[in-house]
BALUM-591735 format. One line per field, with one value per atom (N, C-alpha, C): residue in three letters; residue number from 0; x, y, z; atom name. Coordinates in steps of 0.05 Angstrom, whole numbers, always signed. Example, Ala and Ser with C-alpha at 12.3 -4.5 7.8 and 13.67 -1.06 7.14 Angstrom:
<doros>
res	[ala,ala,ala,ser,ser,ser]
n	[0,0,0,1,1,1]
X	[+264,+246,+264,+257,+273,+258]
Y	[-114,-90,-66,-45,-21,+1]
Z	[+156,+156,+156,+142,+143,+157]
atom	[N,CA,C,N,CA,C]
</doros>
This chain:
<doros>
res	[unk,unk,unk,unk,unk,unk,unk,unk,unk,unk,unk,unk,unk,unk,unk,unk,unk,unk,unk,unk,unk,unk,unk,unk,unk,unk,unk,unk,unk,unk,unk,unk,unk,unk,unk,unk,unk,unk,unk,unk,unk,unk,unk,unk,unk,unk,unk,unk,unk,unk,unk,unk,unk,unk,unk,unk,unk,unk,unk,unk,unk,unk,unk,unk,unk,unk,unk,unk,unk,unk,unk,unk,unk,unk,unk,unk,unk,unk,unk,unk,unk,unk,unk,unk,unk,unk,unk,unk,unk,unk,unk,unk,unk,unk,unk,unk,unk,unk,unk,unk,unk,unk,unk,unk,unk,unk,unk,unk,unk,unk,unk,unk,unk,unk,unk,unk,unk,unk,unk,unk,unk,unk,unk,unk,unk,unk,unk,unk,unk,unk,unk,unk,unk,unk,unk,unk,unk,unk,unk,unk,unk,unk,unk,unk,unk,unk,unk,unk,unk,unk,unk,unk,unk,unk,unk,unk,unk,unk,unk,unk,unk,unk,unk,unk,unk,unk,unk,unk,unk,unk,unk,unk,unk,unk,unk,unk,unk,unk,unk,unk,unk,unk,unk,unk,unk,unk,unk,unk,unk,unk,unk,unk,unk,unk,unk,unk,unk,unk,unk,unk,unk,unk,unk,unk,unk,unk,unk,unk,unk,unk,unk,unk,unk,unk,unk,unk,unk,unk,unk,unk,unk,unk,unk,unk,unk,unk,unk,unk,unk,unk,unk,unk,unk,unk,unk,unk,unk,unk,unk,unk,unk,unk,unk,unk,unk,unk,unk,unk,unk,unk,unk,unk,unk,unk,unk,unk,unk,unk,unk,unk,unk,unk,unk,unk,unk,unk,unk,unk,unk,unk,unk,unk,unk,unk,unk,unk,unk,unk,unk,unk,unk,unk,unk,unk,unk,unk,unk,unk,unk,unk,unk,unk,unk,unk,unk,unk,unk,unk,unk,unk,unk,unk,unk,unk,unk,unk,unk,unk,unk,unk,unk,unk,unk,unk,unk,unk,unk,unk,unk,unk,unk,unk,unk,unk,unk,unk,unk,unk,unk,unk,unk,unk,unk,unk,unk,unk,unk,unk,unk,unk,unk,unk,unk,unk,unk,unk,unk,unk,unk,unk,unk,unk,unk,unk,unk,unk,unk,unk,unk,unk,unk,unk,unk,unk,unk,unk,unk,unk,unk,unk,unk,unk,unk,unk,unk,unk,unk,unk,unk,unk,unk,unk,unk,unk,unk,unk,unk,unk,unk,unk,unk,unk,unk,unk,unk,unk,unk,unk,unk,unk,unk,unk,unk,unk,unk,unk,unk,unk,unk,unk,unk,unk,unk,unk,unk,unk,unk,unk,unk,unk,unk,unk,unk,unk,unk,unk,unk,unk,unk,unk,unk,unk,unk,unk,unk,unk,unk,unk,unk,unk,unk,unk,unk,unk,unk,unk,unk,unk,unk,unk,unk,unk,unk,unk,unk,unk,unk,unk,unk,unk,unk,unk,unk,unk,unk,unk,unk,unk,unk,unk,unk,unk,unk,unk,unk,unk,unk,unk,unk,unk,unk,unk,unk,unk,unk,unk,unk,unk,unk,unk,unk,unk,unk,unk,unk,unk,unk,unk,unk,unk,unk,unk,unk,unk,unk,unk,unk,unk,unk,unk,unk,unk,unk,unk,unk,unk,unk,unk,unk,unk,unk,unk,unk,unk,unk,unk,unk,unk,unk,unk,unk,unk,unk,unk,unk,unk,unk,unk,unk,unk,unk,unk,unk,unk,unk,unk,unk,unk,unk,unk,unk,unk,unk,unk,unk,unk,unk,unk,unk,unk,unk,unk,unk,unk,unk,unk,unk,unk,unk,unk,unk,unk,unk,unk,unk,unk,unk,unk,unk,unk,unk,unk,unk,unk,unk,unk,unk,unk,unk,unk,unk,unk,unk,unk,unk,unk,unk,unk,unk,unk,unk,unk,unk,unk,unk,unk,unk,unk,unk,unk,unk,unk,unk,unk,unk,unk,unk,unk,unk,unk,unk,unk,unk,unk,unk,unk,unk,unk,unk,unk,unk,unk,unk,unk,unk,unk,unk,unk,unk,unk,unk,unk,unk,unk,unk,unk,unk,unk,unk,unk,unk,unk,unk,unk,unk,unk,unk,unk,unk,unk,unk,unk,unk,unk,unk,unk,unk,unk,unk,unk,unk,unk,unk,unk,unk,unk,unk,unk,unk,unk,unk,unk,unk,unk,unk,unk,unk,unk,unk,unk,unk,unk,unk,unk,unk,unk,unk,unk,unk]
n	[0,0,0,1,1,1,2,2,2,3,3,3,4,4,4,5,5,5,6,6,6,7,7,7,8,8,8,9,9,9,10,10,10,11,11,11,12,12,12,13,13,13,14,14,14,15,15,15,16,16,16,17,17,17,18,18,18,19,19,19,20,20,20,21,21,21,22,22,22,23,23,23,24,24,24,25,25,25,26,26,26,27,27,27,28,28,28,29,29,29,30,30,30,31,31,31,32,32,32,33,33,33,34,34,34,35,35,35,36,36,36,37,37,37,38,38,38,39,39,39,40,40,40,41,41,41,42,42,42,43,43,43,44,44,44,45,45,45,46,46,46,47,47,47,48,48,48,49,49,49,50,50,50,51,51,51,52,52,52,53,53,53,54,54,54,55,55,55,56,56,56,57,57,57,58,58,58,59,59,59,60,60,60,61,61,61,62,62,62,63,63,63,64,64,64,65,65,65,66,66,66,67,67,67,68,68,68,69,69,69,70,70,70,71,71,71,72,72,72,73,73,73,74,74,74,75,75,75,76,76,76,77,77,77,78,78,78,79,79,79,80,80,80,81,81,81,82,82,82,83,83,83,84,84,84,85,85,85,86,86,86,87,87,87,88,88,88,89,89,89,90,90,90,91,91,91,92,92,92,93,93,93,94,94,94,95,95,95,96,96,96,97,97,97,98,98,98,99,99,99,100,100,100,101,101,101,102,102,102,103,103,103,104,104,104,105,105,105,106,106,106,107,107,107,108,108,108,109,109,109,110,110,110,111,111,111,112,112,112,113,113,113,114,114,114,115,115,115,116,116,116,117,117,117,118,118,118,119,119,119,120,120,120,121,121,121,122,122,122,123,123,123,124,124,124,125,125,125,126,126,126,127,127,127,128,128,128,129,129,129,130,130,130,131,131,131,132,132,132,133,133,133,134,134,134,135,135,135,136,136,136,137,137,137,138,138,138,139,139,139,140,140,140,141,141,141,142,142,142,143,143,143,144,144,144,145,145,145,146,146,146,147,147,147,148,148,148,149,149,149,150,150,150,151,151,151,152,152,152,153,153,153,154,154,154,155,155,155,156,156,156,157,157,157,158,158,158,159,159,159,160,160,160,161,161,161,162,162,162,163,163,163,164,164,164,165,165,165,166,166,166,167,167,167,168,168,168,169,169,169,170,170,170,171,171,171,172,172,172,173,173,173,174,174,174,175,175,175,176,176,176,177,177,177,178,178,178,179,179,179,180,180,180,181,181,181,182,182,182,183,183,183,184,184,184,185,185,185,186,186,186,187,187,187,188,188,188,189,189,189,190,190,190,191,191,191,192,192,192,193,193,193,194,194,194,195,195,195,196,196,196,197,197,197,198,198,198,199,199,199,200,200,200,201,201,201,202,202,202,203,203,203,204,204,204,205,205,205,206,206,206,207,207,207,208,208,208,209,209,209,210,210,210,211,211,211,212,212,212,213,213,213,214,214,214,215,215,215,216,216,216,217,217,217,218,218,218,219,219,219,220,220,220,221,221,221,222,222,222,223,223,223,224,224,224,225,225,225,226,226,226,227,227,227,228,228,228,229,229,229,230,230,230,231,231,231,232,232,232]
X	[+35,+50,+80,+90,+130,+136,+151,+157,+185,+185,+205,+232,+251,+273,+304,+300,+327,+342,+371,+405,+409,+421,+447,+479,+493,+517,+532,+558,+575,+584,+600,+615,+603,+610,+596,+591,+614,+605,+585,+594,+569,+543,+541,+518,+510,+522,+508,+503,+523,+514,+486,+480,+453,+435,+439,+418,+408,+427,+421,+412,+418,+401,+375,+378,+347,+337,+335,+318,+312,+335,+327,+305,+296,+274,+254,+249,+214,+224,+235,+230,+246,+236,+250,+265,+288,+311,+324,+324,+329,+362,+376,+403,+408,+421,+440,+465,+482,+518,+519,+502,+503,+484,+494,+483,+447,+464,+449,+421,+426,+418,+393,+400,+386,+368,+366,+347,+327,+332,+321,+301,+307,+295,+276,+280,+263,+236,+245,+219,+207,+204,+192,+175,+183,+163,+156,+139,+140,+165,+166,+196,+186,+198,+187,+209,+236,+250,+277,+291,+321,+349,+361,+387,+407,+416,+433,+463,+486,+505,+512,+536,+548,+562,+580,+596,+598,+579,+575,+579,+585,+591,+567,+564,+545,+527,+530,+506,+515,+518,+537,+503,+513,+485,+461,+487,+473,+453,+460,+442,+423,+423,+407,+394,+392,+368,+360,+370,+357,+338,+336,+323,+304,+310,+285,+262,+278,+259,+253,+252,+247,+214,+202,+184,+160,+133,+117,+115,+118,+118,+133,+128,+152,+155,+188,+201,+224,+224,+248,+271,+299,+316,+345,+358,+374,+399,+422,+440,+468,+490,+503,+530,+553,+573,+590,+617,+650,+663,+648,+664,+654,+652,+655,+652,+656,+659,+622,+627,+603,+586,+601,+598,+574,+595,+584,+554,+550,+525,+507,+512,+489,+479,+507,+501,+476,+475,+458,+438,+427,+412,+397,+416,+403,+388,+397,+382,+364,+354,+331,+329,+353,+360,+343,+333,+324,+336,+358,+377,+397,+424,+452,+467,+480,+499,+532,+553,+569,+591,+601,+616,+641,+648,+633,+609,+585,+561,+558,+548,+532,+525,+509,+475,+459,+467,+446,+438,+461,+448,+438,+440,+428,+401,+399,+374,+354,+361,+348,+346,+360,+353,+332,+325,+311,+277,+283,+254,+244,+264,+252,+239,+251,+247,+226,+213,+194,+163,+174,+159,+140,+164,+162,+138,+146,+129,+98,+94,+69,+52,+75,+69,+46,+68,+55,+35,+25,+3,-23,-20,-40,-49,-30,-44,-63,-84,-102,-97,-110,-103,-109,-96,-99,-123,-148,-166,-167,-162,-157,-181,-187,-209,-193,-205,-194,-172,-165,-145,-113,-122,-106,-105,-79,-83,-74,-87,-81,-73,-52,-52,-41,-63,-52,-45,-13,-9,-1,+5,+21,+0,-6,-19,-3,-9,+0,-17,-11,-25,-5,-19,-10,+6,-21,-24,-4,-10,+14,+42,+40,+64,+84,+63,+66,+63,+83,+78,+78,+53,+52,+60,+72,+71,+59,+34,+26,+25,+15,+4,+35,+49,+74,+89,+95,+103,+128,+143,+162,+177,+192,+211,+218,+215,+220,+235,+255,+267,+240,+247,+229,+231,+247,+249,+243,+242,+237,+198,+187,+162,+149,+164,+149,+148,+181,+176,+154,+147,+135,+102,+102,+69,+65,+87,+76,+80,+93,+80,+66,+51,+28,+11,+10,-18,-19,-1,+3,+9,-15,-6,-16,+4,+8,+27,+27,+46,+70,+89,+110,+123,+148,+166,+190,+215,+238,+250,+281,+291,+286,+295,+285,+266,+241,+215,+215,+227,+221,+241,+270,+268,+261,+253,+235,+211,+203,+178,+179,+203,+193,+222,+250,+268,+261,+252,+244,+272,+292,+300,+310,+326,+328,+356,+379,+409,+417,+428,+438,+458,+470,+483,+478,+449,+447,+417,+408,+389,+403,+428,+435,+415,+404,+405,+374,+358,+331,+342,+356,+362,+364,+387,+387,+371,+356,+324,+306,+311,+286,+292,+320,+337,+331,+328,+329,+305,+279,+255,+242,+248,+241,+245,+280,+285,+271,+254,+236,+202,+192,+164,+161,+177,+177,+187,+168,+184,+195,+203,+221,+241,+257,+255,+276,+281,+288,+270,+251,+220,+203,+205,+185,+158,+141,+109,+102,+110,+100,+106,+138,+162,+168,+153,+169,+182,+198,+222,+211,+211,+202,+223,+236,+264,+269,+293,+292,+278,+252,+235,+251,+240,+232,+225,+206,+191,+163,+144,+117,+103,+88,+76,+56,+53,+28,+3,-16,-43,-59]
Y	[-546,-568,-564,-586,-581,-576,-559,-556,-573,-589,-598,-593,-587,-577,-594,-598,-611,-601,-616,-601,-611,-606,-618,-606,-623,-614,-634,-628,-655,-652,-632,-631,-635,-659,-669,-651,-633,-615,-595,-579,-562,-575,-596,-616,-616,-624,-630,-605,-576,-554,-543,-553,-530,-559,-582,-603,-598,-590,-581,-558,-540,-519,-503,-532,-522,-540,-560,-567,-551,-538,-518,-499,-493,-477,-488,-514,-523,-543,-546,-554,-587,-605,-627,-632,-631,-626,-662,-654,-682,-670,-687,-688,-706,-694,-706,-700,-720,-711,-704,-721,-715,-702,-687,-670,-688,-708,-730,-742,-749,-754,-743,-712,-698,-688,-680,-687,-707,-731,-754,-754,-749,-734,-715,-695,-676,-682,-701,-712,-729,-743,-754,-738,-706,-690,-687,-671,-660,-642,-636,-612,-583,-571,-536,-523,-525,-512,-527,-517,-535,-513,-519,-512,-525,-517,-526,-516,-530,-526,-516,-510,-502,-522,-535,-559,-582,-592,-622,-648,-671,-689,-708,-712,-735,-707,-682,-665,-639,-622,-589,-572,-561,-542,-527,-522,-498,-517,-546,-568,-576,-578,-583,-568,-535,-519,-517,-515,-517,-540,-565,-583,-573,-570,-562,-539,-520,-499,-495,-529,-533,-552,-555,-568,-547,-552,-528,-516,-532,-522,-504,-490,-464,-472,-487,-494,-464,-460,-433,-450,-438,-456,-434,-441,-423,-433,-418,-432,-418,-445,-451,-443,-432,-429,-419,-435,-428,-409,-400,-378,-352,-323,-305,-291,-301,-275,-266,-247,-244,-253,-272,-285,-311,-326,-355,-348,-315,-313,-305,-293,-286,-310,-323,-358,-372,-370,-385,-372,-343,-327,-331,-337,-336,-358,-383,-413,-422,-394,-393,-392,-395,-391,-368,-358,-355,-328,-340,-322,-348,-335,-355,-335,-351,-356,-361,-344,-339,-362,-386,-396,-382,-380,-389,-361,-376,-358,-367,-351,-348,-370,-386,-394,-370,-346,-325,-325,-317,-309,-335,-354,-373,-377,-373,-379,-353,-327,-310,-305,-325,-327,-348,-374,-389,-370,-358,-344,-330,-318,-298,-302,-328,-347,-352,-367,-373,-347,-332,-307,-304,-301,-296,-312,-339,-358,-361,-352,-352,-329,-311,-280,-278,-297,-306,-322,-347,-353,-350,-329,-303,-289,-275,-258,-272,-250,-252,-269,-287,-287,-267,-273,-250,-263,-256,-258,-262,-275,-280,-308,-291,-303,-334,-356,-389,-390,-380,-384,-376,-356,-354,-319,-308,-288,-277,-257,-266,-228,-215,-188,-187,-193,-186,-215,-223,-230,-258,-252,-251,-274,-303,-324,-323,-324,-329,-353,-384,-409,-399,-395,-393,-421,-438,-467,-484,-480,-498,-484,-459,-442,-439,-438,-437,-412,-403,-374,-378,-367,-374,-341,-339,-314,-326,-314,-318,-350,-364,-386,-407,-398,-412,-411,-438,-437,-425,-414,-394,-411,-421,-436,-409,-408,-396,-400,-390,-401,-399,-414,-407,-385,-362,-337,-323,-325,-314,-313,-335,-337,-320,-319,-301,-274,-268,-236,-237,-246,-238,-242,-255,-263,-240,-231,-204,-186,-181,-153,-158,-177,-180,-179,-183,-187,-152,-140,-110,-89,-99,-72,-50,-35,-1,+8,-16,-7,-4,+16,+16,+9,-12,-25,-16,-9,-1,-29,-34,-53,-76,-43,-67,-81,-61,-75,-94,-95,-133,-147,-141,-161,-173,-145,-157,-185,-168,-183,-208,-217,-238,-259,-241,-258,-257,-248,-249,-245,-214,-212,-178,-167,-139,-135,-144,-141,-110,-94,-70,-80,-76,-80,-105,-121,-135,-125,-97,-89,-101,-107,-118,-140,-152,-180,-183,-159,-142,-140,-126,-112,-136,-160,-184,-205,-206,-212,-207,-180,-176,-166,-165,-170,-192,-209,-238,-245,-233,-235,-227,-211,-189,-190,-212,-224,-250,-261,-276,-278,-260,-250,-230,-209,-179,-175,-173,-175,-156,-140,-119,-118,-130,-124,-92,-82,-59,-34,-39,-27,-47,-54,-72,-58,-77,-75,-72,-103,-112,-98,-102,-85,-67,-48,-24,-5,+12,+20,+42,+56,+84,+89,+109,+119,+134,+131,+142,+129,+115,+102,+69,+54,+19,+14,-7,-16,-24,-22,-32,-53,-62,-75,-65,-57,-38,-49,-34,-28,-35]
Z	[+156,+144,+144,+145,+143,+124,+117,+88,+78,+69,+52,+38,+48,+39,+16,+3,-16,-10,-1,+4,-19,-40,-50,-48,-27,-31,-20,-41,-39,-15,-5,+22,+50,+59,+85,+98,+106,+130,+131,+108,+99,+87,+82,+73,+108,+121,+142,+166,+165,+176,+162,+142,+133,+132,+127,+140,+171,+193,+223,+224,+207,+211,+202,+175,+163,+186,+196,+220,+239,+247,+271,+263,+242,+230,+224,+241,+237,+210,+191,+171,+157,+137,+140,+115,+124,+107,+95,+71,+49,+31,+37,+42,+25,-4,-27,-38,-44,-42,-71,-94,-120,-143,-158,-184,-181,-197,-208,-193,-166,-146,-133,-127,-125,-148,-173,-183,-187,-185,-191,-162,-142,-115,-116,-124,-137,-151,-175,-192,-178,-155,-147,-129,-122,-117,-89,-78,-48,-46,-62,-44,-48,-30,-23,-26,-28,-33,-35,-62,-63,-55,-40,-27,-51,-66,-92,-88,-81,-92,-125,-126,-160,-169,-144,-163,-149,-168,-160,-175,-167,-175,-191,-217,-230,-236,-232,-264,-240,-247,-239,-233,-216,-200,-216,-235,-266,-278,-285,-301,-288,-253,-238,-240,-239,-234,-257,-286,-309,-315,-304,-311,-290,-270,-242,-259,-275,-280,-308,-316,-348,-345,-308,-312,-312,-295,-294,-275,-254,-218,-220,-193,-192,-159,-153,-127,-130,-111,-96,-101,-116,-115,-99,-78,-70,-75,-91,-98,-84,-68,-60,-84,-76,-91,-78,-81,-71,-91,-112,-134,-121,-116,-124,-144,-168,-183,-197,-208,-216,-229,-253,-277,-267,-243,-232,-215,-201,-199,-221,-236,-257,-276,-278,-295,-273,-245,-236,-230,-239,-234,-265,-281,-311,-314,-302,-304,-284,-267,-257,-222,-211,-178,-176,-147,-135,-135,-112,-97,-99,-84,-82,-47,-49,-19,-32,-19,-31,-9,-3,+19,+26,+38,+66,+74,+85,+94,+122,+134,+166,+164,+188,+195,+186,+203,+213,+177,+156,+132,+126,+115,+108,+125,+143,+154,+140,+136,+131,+100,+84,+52,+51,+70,+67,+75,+96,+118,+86,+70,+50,+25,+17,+3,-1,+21,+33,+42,+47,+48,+23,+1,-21,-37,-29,-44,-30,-2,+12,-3,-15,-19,-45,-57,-89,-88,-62,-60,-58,-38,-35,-56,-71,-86,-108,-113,-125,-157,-174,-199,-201,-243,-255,-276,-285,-293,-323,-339,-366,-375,-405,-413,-419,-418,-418,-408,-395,-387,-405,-420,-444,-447,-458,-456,-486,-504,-527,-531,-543,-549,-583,-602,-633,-636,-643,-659,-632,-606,-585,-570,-560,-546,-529,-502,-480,-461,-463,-442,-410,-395,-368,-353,-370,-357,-363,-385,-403,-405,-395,-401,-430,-442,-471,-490,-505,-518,-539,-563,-589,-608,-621,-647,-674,-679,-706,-707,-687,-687,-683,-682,-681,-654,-646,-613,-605,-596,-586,-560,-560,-534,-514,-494,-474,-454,-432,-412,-392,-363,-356,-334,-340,-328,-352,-376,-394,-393,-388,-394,-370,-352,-317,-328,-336,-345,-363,-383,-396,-390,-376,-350,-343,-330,-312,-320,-348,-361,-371,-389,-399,-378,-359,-339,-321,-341,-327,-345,-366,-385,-375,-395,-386,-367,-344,-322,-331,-316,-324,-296,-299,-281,-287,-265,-260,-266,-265,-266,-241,-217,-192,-182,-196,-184,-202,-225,-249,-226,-210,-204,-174,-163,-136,-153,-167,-180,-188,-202,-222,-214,-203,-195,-168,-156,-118,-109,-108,-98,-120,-96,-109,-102,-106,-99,-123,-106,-130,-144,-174,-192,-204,-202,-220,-246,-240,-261,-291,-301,-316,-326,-307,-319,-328,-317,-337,-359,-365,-392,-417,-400,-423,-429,-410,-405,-425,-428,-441,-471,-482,-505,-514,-500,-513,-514,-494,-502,-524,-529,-554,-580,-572,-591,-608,-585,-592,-600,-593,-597,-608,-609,-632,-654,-682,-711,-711,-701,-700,-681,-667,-638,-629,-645,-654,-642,-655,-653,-639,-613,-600,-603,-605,-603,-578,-566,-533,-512,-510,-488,-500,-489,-491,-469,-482,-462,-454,-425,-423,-413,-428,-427,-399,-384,-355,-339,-343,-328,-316,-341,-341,-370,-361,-385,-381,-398,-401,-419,-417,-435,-451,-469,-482,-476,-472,-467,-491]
atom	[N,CA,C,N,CA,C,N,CA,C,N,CA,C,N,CA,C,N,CA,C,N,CA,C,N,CA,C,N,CA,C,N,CA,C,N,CA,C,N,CA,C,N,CA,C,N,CA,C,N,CA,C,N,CA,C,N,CA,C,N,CA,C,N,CA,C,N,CA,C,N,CA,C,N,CA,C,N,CA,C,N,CA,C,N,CA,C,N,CA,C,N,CA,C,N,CA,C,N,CA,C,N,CA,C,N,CA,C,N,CA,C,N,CA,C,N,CA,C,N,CA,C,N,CA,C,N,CA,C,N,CA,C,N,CA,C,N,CA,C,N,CA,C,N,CA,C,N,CA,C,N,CA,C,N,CA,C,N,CA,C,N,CA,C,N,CA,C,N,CA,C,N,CA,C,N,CA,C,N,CA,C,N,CA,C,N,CA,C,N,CA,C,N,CA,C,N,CA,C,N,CA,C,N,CA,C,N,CA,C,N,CA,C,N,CA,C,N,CA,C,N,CA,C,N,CA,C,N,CA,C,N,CA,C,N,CA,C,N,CA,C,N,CA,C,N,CA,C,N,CA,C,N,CA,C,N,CA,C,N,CA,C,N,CA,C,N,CA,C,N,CA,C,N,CA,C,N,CA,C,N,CA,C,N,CA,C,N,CA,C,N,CA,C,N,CA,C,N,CA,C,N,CA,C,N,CA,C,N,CA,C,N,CA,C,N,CA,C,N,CA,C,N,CA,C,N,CA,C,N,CA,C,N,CA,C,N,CA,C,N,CA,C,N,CA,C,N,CA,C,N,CA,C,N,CA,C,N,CA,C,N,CA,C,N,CA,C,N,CA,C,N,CA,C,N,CA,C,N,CA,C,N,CA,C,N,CA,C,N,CA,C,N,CA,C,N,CA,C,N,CA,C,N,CA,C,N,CA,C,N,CA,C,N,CA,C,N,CA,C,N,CA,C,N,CA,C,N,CA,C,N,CA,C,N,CA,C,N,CA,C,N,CA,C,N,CA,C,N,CA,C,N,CA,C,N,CA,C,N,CA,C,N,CA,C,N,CA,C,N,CA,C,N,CA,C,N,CA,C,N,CA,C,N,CA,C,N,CA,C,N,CA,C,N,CA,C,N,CA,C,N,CA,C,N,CA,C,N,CA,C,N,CA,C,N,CA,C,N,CA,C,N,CA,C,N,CA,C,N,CA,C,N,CA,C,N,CA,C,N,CA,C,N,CA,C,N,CA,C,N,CA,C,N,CA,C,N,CA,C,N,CA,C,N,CA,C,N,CA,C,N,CA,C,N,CA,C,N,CA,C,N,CA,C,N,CA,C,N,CA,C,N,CA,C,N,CA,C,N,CA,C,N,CA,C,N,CA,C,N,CA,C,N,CA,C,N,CA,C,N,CA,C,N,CA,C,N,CA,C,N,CA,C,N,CA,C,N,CA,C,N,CA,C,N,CA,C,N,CA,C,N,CA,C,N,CA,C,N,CA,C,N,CA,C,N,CA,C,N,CA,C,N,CA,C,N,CA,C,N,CA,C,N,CA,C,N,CA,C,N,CA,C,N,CA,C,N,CA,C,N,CA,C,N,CA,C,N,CA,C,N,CA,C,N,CA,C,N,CA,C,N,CA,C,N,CA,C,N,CA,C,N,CA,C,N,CA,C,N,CA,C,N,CA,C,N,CA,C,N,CA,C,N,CA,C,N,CA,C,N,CA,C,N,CA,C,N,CA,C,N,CA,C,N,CA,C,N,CA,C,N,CA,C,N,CA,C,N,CA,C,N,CA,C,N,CA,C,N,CA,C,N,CA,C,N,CA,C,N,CA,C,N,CA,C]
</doros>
């Protein structure tokens, strides 16, 4: 099947260099100048992966992927940005991107963030579920709906990002293991760049902050010092 590709980006040229070249890769590329636009595109659905600018006209890249990864599907979102600094990637790493492209980029790289992307998501198709009674995964005090992507404490629903709800999928669906920073974010961000293990750490600060009466003394996440972290057994 073709896989489906969303551009959004205002700038013709580069709107239209990575429209020609996601073609050259087998694939059929859907081409939008606005924020706004391109979402409203999106919800009408069939798309396999969004190519997102950062600054866009009628709703900004960051709002676009937050609404993209406020639904239940999980689309690859690769985000486009003329900033540099560190700040503008971790903001779009925090609201759920994929990976990002720093402009000016290659073909060659851009073609090889999309191949991986994509890898990635075949990767996650394959693997096996994870086997949970109703579909529900329950540890103490702690409900986990997969389906619904819903997290309850003590019967009370818990708002989640939805990078927040993955980490916490895949250590629950892996207790005992213990994970390094990089393997959480090979794992759960699909991509392993050095100097962002940071963005584990606030991850899972803010998780902890939300599901552990202590989070001081976590129950769930816990830290194996020098190691990673685990989910208790």
């Amino acid at each position: 099947m073709t896989r489906n590709v969303l551009i959004v980006e205002d700038n013709p040229g580069i709107g239209e260099l990575v429209r020609m070249h996601v073609a050259e890769l087998g694939m059929n590329p859907i081409l939008c100048e606005r924020g706004d636009t391109g979402l409203e595109r999106f919800r009408e659905g069939d798309i396999d992966l969004v190519i997102l600018d950062l600054m866009l006209p009628g709703l900004d890249g960051l709002s676009v992927c937050r609404e993209i990864r406020s639904g239940a599907g999980y689309v690859p979102v690769l985000m486009l940005t003329a900033k540099s600094s560190e700040l503008d990637r971790v903001l779009g790493l925090e609201m759920g991107a994929d990976d990002y492209l720093t402009k000016p980029f290659s073909v060659a790289e851009l073609a090889a963030r999309v191949k991986a992307l994509f890898r990635r998501v075949d990767a996650m198709a394959s693997a096996p579920a994870v086997e949970i009674s109703g579909d529900e995964l329950m540890v103490d005090a702690l409900r986990i709906d997969p389906v619904r992507r819903r997290v309850f404490v003590r019967d009370q629903e818990v708002e989640l990002t939805a990078r927040e709800f993955d980490l916490l999928w895949h250590f629950a669906s892996h207790p005992g293991r213990v994970f390094s920073r990089v393997q959480l974010l090979d794992s759960v961000w699909g991509y392993n760049h050095e100097g962002y293990e940071h963005t584990v750490n606030t991850h899972i600060n803010r998780l902890r902050g939300k599901i552990e009466t202590h989070p001081a003394q976590p129950e769930f996440i816990q830290t194996v010092w020098g190691v990673g972290y685990r989910f208790r057994e």
